[in-house]
C-alpha positions as a Markdown table, in Angstrom:
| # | Residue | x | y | z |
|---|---|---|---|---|
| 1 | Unk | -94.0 | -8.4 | 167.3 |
| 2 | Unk | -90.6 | -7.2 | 167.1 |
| 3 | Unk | -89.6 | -3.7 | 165.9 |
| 4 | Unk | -87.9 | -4.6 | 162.7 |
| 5 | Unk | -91.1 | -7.1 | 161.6 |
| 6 | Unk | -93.7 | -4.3 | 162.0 |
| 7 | Unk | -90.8 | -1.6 | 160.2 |
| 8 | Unk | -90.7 | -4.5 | 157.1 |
| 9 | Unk | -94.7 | -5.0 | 157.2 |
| 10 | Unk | -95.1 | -1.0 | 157.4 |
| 11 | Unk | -93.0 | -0.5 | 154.2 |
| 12 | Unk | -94.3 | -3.2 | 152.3 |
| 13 | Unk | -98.0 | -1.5 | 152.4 |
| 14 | Unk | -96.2 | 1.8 | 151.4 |
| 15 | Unk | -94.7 | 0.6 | 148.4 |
| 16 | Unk | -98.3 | -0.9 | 147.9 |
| 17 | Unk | -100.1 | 2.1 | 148.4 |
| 18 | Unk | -97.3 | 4.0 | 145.9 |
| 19 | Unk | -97.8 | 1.0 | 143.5 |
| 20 | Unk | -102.0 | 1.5 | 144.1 |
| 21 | Unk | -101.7 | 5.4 | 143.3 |
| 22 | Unk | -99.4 | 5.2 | 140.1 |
| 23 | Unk | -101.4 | 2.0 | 138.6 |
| 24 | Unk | -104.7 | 3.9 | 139.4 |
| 25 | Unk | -103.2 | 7.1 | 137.7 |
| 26 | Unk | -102.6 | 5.1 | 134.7 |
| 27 | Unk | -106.1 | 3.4 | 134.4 |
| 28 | Unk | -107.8 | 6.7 | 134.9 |
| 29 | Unk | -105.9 | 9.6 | 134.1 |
| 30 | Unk | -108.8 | 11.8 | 134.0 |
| 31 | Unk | -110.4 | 10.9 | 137.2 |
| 32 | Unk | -110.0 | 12.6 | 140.6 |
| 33 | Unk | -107.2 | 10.7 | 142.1 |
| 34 | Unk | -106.5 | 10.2 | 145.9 |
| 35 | Unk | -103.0 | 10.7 | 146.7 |
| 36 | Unk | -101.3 | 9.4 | 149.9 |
| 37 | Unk | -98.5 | 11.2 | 151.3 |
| 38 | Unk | -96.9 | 11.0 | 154.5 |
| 39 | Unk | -98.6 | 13.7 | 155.9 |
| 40 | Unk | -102.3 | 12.1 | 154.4 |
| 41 | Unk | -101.3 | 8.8 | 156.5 |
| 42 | Unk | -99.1 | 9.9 | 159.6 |
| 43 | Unk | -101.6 | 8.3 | 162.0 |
| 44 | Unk | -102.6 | 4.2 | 162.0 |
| 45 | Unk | -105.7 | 5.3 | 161.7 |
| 46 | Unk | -105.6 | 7.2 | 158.5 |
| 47 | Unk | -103.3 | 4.4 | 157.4 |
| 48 | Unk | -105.9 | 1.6 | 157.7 |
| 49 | Unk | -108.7 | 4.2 | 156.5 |
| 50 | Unk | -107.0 | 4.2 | 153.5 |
| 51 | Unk | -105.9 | 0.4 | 153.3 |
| 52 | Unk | -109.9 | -0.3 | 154.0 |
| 53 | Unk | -110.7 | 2.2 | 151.2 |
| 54 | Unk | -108.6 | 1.4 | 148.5 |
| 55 | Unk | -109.5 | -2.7 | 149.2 |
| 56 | Unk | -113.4 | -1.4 | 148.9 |
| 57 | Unk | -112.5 | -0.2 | 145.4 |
| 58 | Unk | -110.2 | -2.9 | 144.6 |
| 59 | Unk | -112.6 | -5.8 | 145.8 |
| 60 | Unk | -116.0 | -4.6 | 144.9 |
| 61 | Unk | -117.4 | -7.1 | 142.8 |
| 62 | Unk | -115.1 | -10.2 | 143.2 |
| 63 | Unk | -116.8 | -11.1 | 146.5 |
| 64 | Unk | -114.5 | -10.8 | 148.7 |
| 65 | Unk | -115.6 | -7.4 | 150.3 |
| 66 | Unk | -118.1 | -9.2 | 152.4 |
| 67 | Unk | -115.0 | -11.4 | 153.9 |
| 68 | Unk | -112.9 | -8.6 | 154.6 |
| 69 | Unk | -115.7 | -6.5 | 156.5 |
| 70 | Unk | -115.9 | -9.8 | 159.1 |
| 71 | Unk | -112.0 | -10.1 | 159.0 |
| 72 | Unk | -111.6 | -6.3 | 160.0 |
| 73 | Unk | -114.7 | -6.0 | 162.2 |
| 74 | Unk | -116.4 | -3.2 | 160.2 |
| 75 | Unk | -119.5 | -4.8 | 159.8 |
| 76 | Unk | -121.7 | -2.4 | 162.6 |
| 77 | Unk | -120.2 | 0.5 | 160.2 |
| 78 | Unk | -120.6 | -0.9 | 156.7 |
| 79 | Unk | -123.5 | -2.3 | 157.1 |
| 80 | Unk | -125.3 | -0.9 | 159.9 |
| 81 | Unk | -128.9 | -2.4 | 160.0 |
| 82 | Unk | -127.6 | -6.1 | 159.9 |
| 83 | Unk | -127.3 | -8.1 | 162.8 |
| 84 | Unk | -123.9 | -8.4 | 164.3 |
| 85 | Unk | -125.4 | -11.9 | 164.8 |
| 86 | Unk | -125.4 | -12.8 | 160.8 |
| 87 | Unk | -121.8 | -12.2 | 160.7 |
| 88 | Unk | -121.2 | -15.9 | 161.5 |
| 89 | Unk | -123.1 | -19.1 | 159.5 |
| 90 | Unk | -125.4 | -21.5 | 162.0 |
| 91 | Unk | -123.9 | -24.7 | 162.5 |
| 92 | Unk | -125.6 | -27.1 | 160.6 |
| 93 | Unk | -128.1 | -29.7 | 162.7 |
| 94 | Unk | -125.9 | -32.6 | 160.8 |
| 95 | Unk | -122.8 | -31.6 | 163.1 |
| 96 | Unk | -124.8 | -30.8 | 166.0 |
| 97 | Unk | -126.4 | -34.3 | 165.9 |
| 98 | Unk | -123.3 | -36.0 | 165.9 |
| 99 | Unk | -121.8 | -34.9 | 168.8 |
| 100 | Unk | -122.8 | -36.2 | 172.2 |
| 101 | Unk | -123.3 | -33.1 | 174.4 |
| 102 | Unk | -125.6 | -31.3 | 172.2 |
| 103 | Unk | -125.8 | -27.4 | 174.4 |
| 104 | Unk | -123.8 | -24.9 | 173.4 |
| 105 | Unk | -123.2 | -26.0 | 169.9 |
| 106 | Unk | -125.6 | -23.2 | 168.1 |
| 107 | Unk | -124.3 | -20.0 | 167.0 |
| 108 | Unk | -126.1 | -17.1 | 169.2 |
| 109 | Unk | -129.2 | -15.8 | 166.9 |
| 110 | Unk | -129.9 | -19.1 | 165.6 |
């Protein structure tokens, strides 16, 4: 990825993160609010800490948390006493009946 696509993608999730403070601010003036700064995110790490944070609050119950655990691979930290195996569906016997060469088909755990 070239320089000048990651600078655009980098500056697009600051102005989201500016956008996320000042609407959260305005929904909940008296609540303890986090504030990101340059200094709060000068590492990737703190900056996808907080991206992973403020999408746990954002996404909490609309069902989509679950998808963006598997899509981020966080599911041994947020949710350490499930198998890393029931992070993927079995492939259902239908589809594996239908193919000629039947080994290899099934997900592992199932």
């Amino acid at each position: 990825m070239s320089m000048n696509k990651t600078f655009k993608k980098l500056s697009v999730l600051i102005l989201f993160l500016v956008w996320v403070n000042h609407s959260f601010a305005q929904t909940n003036p008296n609540s303890q609010t986090t504030t990101y700064t340059n200094a709060t995110l000068a590492s990737q790490d703190a900056f996808r800490k907080a991206i992973y944070l403020e999408r746990r609050l954002e996404l909490a119950l609309e069902c989509d948390r679950w998808f963006d655990i598997i899509r981020t691979g966080q599911l041994a930290t947020a949710m350490p006493l499930m198998p890393s195996f029931r992070s993927i569906y079995p492939v259902p016997q239908l589809e594996i009946d239908n193919v000629n060469d039947k080994t290899d088909w099934q997900n592992d755990g199932y």
